[in-house]
C-alpha positions as CSV (number, residue, x, y, z in Angstrom):
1,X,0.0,0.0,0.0
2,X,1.3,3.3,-0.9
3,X,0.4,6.5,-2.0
4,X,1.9,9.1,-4.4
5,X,1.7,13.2,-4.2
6,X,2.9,15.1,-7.1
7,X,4.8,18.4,-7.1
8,X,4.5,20.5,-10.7
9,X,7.5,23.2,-11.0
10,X,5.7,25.2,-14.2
11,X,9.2,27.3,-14.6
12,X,10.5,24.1,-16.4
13,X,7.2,21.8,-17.1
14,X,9.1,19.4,-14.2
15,X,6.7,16.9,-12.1
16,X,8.7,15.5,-9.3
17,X,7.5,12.8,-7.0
18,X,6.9,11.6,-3.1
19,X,6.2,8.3,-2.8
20,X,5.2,6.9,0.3
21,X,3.4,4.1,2.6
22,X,1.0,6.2,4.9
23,X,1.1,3.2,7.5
24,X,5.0,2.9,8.1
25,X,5.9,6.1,7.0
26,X,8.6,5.1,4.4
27,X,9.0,7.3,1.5
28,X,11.2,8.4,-1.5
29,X,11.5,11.3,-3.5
30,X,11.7,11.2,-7.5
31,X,13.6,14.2,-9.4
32,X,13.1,16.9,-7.4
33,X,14.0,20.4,-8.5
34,X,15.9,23.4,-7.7
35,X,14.4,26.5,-9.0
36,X,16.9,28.8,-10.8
37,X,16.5,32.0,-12.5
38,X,19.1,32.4,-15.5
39,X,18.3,36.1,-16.1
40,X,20.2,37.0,-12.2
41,X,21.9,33.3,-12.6
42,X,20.5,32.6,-8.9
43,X,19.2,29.8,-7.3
44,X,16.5,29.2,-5.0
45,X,14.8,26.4,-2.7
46,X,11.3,27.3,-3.0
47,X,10.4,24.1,-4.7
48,X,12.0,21.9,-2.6
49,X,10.8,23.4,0.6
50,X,7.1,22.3,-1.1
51,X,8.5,18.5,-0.5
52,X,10.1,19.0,2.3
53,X,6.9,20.7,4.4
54,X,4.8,17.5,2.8
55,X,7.2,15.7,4.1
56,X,7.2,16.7,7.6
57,X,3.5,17.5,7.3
58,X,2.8,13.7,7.1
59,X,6.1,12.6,8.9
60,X,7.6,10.8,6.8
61,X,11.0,9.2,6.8
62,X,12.6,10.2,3.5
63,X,15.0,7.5,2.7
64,X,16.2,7.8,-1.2
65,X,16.6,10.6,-3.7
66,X,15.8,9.4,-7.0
67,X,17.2,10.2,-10.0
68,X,15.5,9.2,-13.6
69,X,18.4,10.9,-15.7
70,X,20.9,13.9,-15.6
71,X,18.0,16.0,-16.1
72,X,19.2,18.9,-19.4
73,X,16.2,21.2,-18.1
74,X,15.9,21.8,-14.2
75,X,18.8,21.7,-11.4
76,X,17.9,19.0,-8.8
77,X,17.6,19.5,-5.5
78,X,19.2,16.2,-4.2
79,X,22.0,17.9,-2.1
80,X,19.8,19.8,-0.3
81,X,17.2,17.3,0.7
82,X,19.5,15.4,1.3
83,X,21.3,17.8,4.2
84,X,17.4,18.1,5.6
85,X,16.5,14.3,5.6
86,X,20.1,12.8,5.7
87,X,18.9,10.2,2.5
88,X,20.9,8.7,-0.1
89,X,20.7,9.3,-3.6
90,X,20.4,6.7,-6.6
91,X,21.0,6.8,-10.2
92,X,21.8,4.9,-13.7
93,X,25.1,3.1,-13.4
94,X,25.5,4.6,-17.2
95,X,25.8,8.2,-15.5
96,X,29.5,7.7,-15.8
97,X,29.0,7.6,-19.5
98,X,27.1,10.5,-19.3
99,X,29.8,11.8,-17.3
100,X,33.0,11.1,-19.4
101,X,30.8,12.9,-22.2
102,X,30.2,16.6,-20.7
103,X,33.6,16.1,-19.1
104,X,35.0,17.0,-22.4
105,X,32.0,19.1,-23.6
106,X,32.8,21.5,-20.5
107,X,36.3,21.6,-20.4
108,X,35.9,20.4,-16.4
109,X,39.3,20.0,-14.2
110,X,40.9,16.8,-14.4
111,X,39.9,16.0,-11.2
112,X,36.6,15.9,-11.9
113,X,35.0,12.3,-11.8
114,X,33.5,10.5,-13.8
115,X,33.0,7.2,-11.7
116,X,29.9,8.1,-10.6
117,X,31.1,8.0,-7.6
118,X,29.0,11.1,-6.3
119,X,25.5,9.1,-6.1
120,X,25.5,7.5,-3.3
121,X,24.0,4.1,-5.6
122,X,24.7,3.4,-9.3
123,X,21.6,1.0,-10.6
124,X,21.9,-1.4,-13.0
125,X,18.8,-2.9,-14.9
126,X,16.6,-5.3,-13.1
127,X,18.7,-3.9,-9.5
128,X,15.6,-3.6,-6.5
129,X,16.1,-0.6,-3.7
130,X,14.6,-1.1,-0.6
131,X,12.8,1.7,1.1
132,X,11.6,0.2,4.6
133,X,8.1,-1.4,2.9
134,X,8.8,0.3,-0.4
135,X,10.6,-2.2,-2.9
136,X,11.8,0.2,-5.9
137,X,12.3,-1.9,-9.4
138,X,15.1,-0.1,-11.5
139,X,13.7,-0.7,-15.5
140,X,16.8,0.5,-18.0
141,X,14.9,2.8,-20.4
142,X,17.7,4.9,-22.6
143,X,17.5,6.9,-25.3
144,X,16.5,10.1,-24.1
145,X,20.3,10.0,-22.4
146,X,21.6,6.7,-21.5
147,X,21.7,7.0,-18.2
148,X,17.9,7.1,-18.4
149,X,15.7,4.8,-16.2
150,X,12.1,4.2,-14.8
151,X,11.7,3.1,-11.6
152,X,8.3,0.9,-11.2
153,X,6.8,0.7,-7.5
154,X,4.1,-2.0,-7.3
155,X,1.3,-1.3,-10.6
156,X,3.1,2.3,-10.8
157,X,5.9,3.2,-13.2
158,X,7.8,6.5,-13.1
159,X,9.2,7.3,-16.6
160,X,11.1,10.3,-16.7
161,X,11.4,12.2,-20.1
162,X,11.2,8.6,-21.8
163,X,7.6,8.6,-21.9
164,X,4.6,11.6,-21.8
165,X,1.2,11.5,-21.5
166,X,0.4,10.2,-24.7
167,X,-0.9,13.5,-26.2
168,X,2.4,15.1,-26.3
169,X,4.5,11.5,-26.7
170,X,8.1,11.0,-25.9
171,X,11.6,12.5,-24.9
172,X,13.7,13.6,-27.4
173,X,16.7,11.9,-28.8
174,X,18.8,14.5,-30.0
175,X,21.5,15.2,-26.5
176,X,24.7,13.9,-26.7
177,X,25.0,9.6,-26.6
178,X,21.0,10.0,-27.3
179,X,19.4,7.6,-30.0
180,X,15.7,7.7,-31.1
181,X,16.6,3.9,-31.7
182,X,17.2,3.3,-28.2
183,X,14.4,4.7,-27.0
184,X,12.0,2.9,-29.1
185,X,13.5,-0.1,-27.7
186,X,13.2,1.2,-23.9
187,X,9.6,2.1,-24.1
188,X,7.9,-0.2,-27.2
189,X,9.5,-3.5,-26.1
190,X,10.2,-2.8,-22.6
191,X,7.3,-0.2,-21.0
192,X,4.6,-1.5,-23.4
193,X,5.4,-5.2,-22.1
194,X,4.1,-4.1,-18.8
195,X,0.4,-4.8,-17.8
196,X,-2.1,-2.3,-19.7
197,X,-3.3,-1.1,-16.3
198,X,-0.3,0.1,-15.2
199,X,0.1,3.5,-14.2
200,X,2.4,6.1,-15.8
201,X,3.8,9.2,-14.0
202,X,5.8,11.0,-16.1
203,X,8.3,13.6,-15.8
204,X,7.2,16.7,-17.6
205,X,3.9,17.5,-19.0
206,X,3.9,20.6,-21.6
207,X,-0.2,20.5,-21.5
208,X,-0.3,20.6,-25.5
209,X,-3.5,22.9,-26.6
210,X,-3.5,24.5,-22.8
211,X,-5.1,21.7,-21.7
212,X,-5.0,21.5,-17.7
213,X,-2.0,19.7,-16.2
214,X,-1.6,15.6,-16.2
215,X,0.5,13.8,-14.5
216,X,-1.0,10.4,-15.1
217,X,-1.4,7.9,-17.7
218,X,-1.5,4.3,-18.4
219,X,0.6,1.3,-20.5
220,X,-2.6,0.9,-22.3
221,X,-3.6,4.0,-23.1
222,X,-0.3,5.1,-23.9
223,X,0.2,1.8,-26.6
224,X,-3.3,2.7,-28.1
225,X,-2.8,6.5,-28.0
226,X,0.5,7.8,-28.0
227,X,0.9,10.2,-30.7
228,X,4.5,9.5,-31.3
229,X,4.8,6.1,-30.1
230,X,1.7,3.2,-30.4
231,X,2.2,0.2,-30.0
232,X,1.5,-0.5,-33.7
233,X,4.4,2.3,-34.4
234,X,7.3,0.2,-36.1
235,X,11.2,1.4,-35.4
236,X,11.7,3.2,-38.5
237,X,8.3,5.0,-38.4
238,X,9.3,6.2,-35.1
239,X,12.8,7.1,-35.6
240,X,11.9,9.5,-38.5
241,X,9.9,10.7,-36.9
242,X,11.2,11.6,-33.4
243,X,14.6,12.6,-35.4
244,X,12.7,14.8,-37.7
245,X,10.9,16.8,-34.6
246,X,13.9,16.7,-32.6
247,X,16.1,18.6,-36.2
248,X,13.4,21.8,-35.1
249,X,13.5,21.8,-31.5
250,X,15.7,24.8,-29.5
251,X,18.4,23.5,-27.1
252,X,16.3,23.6,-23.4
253,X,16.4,27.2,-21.9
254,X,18.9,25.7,-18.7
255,X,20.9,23.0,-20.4
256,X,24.1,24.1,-19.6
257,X,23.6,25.3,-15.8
258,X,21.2,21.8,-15.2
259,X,23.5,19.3,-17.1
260,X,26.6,20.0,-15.1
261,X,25.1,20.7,-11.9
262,X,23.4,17.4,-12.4
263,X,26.7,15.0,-13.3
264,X,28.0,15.9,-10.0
265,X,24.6,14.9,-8.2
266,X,23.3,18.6,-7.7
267,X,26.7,19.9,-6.6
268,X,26.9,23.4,-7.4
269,X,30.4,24.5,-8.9
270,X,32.9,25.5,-6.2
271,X,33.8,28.6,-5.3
272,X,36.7,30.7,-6.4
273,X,39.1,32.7,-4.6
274,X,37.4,35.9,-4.5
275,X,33.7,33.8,-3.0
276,X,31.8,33.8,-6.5
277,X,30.8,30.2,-7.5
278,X,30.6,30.4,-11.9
279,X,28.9,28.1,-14.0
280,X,30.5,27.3,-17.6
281,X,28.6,27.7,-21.0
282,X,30.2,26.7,-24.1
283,X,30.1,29.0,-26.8
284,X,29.3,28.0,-30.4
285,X,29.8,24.5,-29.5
286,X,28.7,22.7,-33.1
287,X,30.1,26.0,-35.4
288,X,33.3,27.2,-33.4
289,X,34.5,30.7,-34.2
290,X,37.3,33.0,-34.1
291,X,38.2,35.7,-31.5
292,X,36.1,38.0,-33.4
293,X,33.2,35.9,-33.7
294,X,33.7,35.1,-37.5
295,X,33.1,31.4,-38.4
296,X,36.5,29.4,-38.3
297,X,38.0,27.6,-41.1
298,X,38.0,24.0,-41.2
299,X,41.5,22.8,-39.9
């Protein structure tokens, strides 16, 4: 028996998740958020103190931070839940691949590591977490990253940016190590092999039309309905098609801030010398330029 409350950050579309058994008490929390403002580059805990005063509101004991991906649109709030309710934090074991990639992408200090080594728990496919009564399945879904996972709690599944309410569809593809392949894979032969009545929370929800906020959904109504993704869809209809979207989306509004804030498990950079802590944004990363700006030759 357990029940689940939902917590909707409308800043960056983000649903994040308490899950919890009202009789013992045990509970985890799924991809929480950190608000931040890019305009005055600040950050604030106004979301998280939302979860937290649920949290002691129905005194719960808060044992894991969950982590679906290295989310490329919201900071988490991991490190700072997890100074409130001492918890441990989880995570794909194929964050390290995610890590060795921005590594390079960001130009981070050698000493940066890309072990994983900053979650508290790397999960593989198939791998179980116990929360007190709560028993956490760990379901390998890439393709949105390849760190990506969903983590199934009794008939619940919580899918991250894998898989949407089915009138919006599916993650995109087109981040670094992504593959549209993948992701068919993850959710037409893997989510869609999971009872019909099985309930979906996902990650984000972009209420197409202005229709009012969802969180839910279901396996069935997702393989009958799902605009991107039935379960009639074959690979190579779906990979045009996600690849073609993803060729006209814009790069999320806080990639670069939430990506490597997220590698190092919600760590914010380190401060310098003079107190300031300074987050790194490459600069004409897929057409580099010269001093001036100009375009630069082909070496």
């Amino acid at each position: 028996m357990f029940d689940i409350e939902p917590f909707y950050d409308p800043a960056t579309y983000t649903l994040s998740y308490i899950v919890y058994d009202p009789d013992s008490k045990d509970a985890v929390i799924i991809d929480s958020v950190l608000d931040y403002e890019p305009l005055s580059s600040t950050v604030g805990t106004t979301s998280a103190e939302k979860v937290a005063a649920f949290v002691e509101a129905k005194g719960l004991r808060v044992q894991w931070a969950l982590e679906t991906h290295a989310h490329a649109d919201h900071l988490t709030a991991t490190p700072w839940l997890k100074k409130r309710f001492a918890l441990r934090t989880a995570i794909s074991e194929r964050i390290r691949e995610v890590q060795a990639t921005f590594k390079t992408i960001f130009g981070l200090p050698a000493d940066f590591r890309t072990d994983g080594s900053q979650f508290d728990r790397l999960l593989a496919d198939g791998d179980d977490i116990e929360a007190g009564t709560l028993r956490i399945e760990t379901i390998s879904t890439p393709g949105h990253t390849p760190a990506c996972v969903t983590y199934k709690i009794g008939d619940a599944v919580f899918t991250g940016d894998a898989l949407f309410i089915e009138d919006y569809g599916t993650g995109r593809c087109d981040f670094p190590r992504g593959s549209s392949q993948a992701l068919y894979h993850s959710v037409h032969d893997r989510l869609y092999a999971l009872p019909d009545d099985t309930r979906v929370f996902v990650g984000h929800d972009y209420q197409p039309g202005g229709r009012p906020l969802r969180w839910l959904t279901t396996i069935g109504k997702s393989k009958a309905q799902n605009i991107q993704l039935r379960a009639a869809t074959t690979r190579d209809e779906f990979v045009a098609l996600r690849d073609a979207r993803d060729a006209t989306l814009q790069v999320p509004r806080l990639l670069w801030p939430s990506v490597q804030v997220n590698i190092d498990a919600g760590r914010l950079p380190a401060e310098h010398e003079n107190g300031v802590r300074y987050l790194r944004v490459p600069l004409n990363l897929k057409k580099p330029v010269e001093d001036d700006g100009t375009p630069r030759a082909a070496r």
